[in-house]
N, C-alpha and C positions, 0 to 999 in steps of 0.2 A: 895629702900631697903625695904625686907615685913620681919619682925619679928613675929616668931608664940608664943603664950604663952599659958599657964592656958588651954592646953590638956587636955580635957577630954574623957577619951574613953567612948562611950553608947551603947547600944545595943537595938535599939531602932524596933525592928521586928514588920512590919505590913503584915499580908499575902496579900500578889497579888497583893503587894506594892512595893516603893520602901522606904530602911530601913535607918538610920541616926546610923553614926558606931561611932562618933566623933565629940567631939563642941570645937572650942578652941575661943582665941581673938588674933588679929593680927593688928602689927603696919605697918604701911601703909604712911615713909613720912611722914606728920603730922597730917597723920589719927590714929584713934584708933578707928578699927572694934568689938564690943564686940555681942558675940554670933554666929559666922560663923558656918557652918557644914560641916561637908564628907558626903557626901549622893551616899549609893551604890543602882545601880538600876536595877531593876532584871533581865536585857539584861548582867548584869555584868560592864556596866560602872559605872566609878567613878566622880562624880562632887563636887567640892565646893562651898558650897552656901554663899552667902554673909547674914548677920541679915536680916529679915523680917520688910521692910521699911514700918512703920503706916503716913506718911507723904505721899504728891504728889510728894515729891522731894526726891525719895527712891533713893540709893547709889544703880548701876552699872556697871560693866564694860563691855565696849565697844571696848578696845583694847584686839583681839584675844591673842597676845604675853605676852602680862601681864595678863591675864587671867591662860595661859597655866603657868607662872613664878609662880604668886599666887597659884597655886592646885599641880607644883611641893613642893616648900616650906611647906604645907600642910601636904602633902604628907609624905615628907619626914620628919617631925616632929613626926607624926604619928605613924612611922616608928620605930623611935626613941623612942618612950615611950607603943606601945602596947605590952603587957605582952610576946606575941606570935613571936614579931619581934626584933630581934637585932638592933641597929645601921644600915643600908644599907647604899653604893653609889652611887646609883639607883635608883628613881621614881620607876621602875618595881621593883625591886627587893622587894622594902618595900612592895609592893602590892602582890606580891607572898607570901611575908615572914609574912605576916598581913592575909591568904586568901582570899584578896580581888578579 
């Protein structure tokens, strides 16, 4: 079960970069991820960053399907709270409705 919280939308514009649109914290199970990102990258894809591990034992994921589950959930949070997006049913949709 990934619960997404404490949305924060950013606008975070690096030219000839790729740009950070989004920081939330998400529960993960009996994790609690603080500092995740949406990071849009200027090919137009969307990824979810996990926090920036200062440790050799940096957090992960390795399974594709929970990868893809975690950045729907994201996503769709996102979705959910950008000024520009209603509510969607849709991964796509919130990204269309977000212009991501």
């Amino acid at each position: 079960m990934i619960s997404i919280e404490n949305m924060r939308n950013r606008s975070i514009e690096r030219p000839g970069a790729s740009s950070i649109i989004a920081q939330f914290d998400a529960n993960v199970g009996a994790l609690k991820l603080h500092g995740c990102s949406i990071i849009r990258h200027q090919d137009g894809f969307t990824k979810v960053a996990l926090p920036a591990g200062r440790t050799r034992r940096a957090i992960s994921i390795i399974d594709p399907a929970f990868e893809e589950e975690f950045r729907s959930a994201a996503l769709r949070a996102y979705g959910a709270t950008a000024e520009r997006a209603p509510l969607c049913d849709s991964v796509e949709d919130a990204l269309t409705m977000a212009g991501i």
